[in-house]
C-alpha positions, 0 to 999 in steps of 0.5 A: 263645080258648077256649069254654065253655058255660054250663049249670044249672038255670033262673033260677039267674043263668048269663045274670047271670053272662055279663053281669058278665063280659063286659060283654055281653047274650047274650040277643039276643031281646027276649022273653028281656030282657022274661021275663028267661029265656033261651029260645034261645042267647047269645054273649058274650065278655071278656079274662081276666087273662092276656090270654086271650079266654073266649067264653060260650055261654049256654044256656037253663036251662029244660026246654022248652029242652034242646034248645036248651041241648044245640045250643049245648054240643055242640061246645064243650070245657069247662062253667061250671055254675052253681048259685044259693047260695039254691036249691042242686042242681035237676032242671034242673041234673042234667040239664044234667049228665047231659047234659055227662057224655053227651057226656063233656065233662071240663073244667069249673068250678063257678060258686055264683051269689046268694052274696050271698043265702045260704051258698054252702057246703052247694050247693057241696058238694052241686053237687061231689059231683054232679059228681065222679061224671061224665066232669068229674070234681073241679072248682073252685069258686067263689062269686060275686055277679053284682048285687054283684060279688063273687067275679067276680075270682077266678072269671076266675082260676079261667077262666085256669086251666081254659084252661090245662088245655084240650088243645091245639086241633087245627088241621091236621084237617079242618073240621066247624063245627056251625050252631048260628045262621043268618040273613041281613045286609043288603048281605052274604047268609046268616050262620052261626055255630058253635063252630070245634072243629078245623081253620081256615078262611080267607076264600075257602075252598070247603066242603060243607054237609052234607045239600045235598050242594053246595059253598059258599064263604066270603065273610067270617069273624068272630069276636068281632066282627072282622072276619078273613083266618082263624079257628084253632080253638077259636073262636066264628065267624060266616061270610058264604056266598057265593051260599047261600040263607038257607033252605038250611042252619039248625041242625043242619046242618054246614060241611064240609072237602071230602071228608073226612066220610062221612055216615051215616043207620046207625051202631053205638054204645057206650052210656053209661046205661040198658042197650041192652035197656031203651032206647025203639025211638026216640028223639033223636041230639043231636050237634053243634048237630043233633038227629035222630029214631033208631030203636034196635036193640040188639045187646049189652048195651051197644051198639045200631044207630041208624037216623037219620032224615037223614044226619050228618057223622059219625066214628068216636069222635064222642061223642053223647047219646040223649034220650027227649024223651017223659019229658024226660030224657037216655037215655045217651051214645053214643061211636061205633063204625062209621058205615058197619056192615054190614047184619044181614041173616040170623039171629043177625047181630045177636049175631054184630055184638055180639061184633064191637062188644066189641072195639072202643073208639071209637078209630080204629084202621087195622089193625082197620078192615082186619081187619074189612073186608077191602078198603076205600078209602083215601078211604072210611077218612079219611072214617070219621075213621081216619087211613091211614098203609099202603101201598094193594095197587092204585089206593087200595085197602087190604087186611088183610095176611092176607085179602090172602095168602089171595086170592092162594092162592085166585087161584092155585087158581081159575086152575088148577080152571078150566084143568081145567075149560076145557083148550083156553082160554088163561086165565080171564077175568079178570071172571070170576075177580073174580066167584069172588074177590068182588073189587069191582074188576078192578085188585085181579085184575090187583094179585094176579097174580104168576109163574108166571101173568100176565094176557094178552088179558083173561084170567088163566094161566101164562105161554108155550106152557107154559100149554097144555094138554099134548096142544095142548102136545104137537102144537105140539113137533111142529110145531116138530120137523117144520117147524122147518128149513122155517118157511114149509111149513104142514101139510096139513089131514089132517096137522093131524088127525094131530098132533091139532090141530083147529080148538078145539086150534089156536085154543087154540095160536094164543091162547097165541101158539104157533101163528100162523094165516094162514087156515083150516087154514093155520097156521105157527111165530110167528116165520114172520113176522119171518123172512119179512120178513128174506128178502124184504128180500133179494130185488130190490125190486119183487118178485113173489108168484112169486119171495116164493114161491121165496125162502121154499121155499113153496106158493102156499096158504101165501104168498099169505095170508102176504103179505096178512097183511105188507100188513095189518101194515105190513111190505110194500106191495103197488104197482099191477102187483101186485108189492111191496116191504119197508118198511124 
């Protein structure tokens, strides 16, 4: 199947024509049959010659209802334009093509309707002319009567052909389905219909509708009037909600794959048409089926911000138009640059923001989202539409390569100022080091540590004794020189002051484990421990603190909290008669 909008000024026969193709009547309100003028969207379909299926969107021509013409031809790939043979080029008919070439549709026909009524030649001619400036480019056209039939043979050849021309549908992307219908079926609950332009749903399907922020699922699919297990894009399809109220969602809104859409109420654009400066401060975002009241801020010549008035599942590239609906006309097209810009908070920001924006075409580029933000989620940049083929730096964080290597020297730099600053801490914390570095998360300071530092008790600096500060440093070598054959002798206090270890000295020592504390001013070697255990273990079990004491060549002030502390770690237990014994 392919979809193709109808589009041309009113009363020129574009409902006419959709009725003698199809077979079909795509006005479905009685009001349109009585007026025989389209006021809302219809829906049609036929097999081609090559045993295709074309479905119509009809829209109406009226200019009281460009708002409903722009709903339906949103979402759908290709145009037939229709210009009548008797009236030739109108104000409707440009409009419609100022909005197709807004929203850079490039696949189209040129269908002259009442070629029975006058020389279909000259609005030919004119309506080519017209639209070869446009995104549509040259067009075929073909000369038709929908009261008398002619030319309708050659018109369905020429739809084959434009089938062929269309790009192959995308149905591995995610899925946005655009409501452009609502309603409700007895027996069977709420009703949307959209055009299908990527991706494919399924019966039982879970999706999130945009706006609600809530999931919905999928009860039914139809499509051309069948019921299916599943619909590829590109199609027409209607969708039974399971469980969803038919006042929750209209037109406008949107059917989502779960967790692949970021909506957005800022966005930065590329203008196509009237120049940023000459744009009304507000005007309407047709995108999709949704129209949306937009403040405009311009920031270059050609690309403005535009604050939404709700929330859009948009993506980087999507293509829109503004419309002025004051002096009923279309302002431009917009291709979309940033759904999630960063704010212009300080003076010159906005120039600044411009020069960013010149760079930058609409397509979804991975290595300049990270050059221009720096650390990003991967999630966040699937959800902008940029497709993530790197290598996350920790948990799903991305980072630019450069902004990534200076982190790591300004880590490195950081680490060292504050060593200077605090000398007797084993480290920087590490919170405070991601506050220094305006890192959002703390695994992105533990990702960036590398030897000679490494992260030990919450905080961030060189690895051993080695990371002292070098008169701690100096004191414990000479504990280690004076003590290192008697490893369960602990010095006196005032022997301490003479090595230079005070309190803040030993509780630097002790935090970087070059030192072990058994009680105030009674500190050993930190493997005193595991070499005491290896003794005891050689005495005659149950033993007594008297012959621990003996067999460690120690003091009754070093081995009573040296025994206390074996208790507490599980490597001796001490029994009723106060004796112990080792746990093997």
């Amino acid at each position: 199947m392919f979809v193709v909008a109808t589009a041309g000024h009113v009363d020129h026969g574009k409902s006419t024509l959709v009725r003698a193709l199809t077979g079909m009547e795509p006005d479905r309100w009685a009001e349109e049959r009585r007026r025989g003028m389209t006021i809302d969207l219809g829906f049609a379909w036929t097999t081609l010659p090559s045993g295709g299926t074309v479905a119509f969107v009809d829209v109406p021509g009226h200019e009281r209802f460009v708002p409903n013409m722009l709903a339906g031809v949103g979402p759908v790939p290709a145009a037939l334009i229709v210009v009548a043979a008797d009236e030739g080029w109108k104000p409707q008919s440009a409009e419609h093509l100022a909005a197709l070439d807004a929203l850079g549709v490039a696949y189209g026909l040129l269908a002259v309707t009442r070629a029975d009524l006058a020389d279909p030649g000259p609005a030919a001619a004119h309506a080519r002319a017209e639209i070869a400036a446009t995104s549509l480019g040259a067009v075929e056209a073909v000369a038709v009567s929908g009261l008398t039939g002619a030319g309708l043979p050659e018109l369905r050849t020429a739809l084959d052909r434009l089938a062929t021309r269309l790009p192959a549908p995308t149905v591995d992307e995610p899925v946005r389905l655009w409501v452009d219908r609502s309603f409700t079926v007895r027996g069977s609950g709420t009703v949307v219909t959209g055009t299908l332009g990527a991706g494919r749903l399924r019966v039982g399907d879970a999706l999130e509708l945009a706006g609600a922020d809530e999931p919905v699922r999928v009860r039914g699919l139809h499509s051309l009037g069948q019921a299916r297990p599943e619909a590829a894009a590109v199609a027409r399809v209607a969708v039974n909600l399971r469980g969803t109220p038919r006042d929750r969602l209209g037109r406008g809104d949107a059917l989502l794959t779960p967790g692949r859409f970021h909506r957005t109420d800022l966005v930065d654009v590329r203008l196509t048409g009237d120049p940023a400066a000459d744009l009304p401060a507000t005007l309407t975002l047709h995108v999709g089926s949704a129209a949306v009241p937009v403040r405009v801020r311009p920031l270059g010549p050609d690309t403005v911000r535009l604050r939404l008035a709700r929330p859009l599942p948009l993506l980087v590239g999507d293509r829109a138009l503004l419309r002025d609906p004051g002096r009923h006309r279309v302002a431009g097209g917009v291709r979309v640059l940033d759904v999630a810009p960063p704010p212009l908070a300080r003076r010159g920001a906005a120039a600044a923001r411009a020069q960013v924006l010149a760079d930058l075409d609409g397509r979804p580029d991975l290595a300049g989202e990270l050059r221009r933000r720096r650390l990003v989620r991967a999630g966040a940049l699937i959800r902008m539409g940029v497709p993530v083929h790197a290598e996350p730096v920790a948990g799903d964080w991305l980072a630019d390569p450069a902004h990534w290597r200076r982190l790591r020297d300004q880590l490195t730099s950081e680490v060292a100022r504050y060593a200077e600053e605090h000398p007797l801490e084993p480290g920087m914390p590490v919170d405070a080091l991601r506050q220094r570095l305006a890192l959002p998360d703390r695994v992105l300071v533990e990702a960036l540590i590398r030897p000679p530092l490494r992260i030990h008790a919450g905080r961030v600096g060189a690895a051993g004794a080695d990371a002292l500060p070098e008169p701690v440093a100096r004191a414990v070598r000479r504990v280690r020189a004076e003590y290192g054959d008697r490893p369960f002798r602990a010095p006196e206090a005032d022997r301490l002051v003479d090595l230079g270890l005070g309190p803040r000295e030993i509780g630097a020592a002790v935090r970087a484990g070059a030192l072990l504390r058994l009680a105030d001013n009674v500190v050993l070697l930190p493997h005193a421990l595991d070499d005491a255990v290896r003794v005891l273990a050689g005495l005659p079990q149950p033993f007594t603190l008297s012959a621990a004491r003996q067999a460690l060549d120690t003091t009754r002030r070093v081995a009573v909290p040296l025994l206390e502390l074996l208790d507490r770690r599980g490597a001796t237990r001490r029994l009723p008669d106060d004796v112990r014994i080792v746990i093997t």
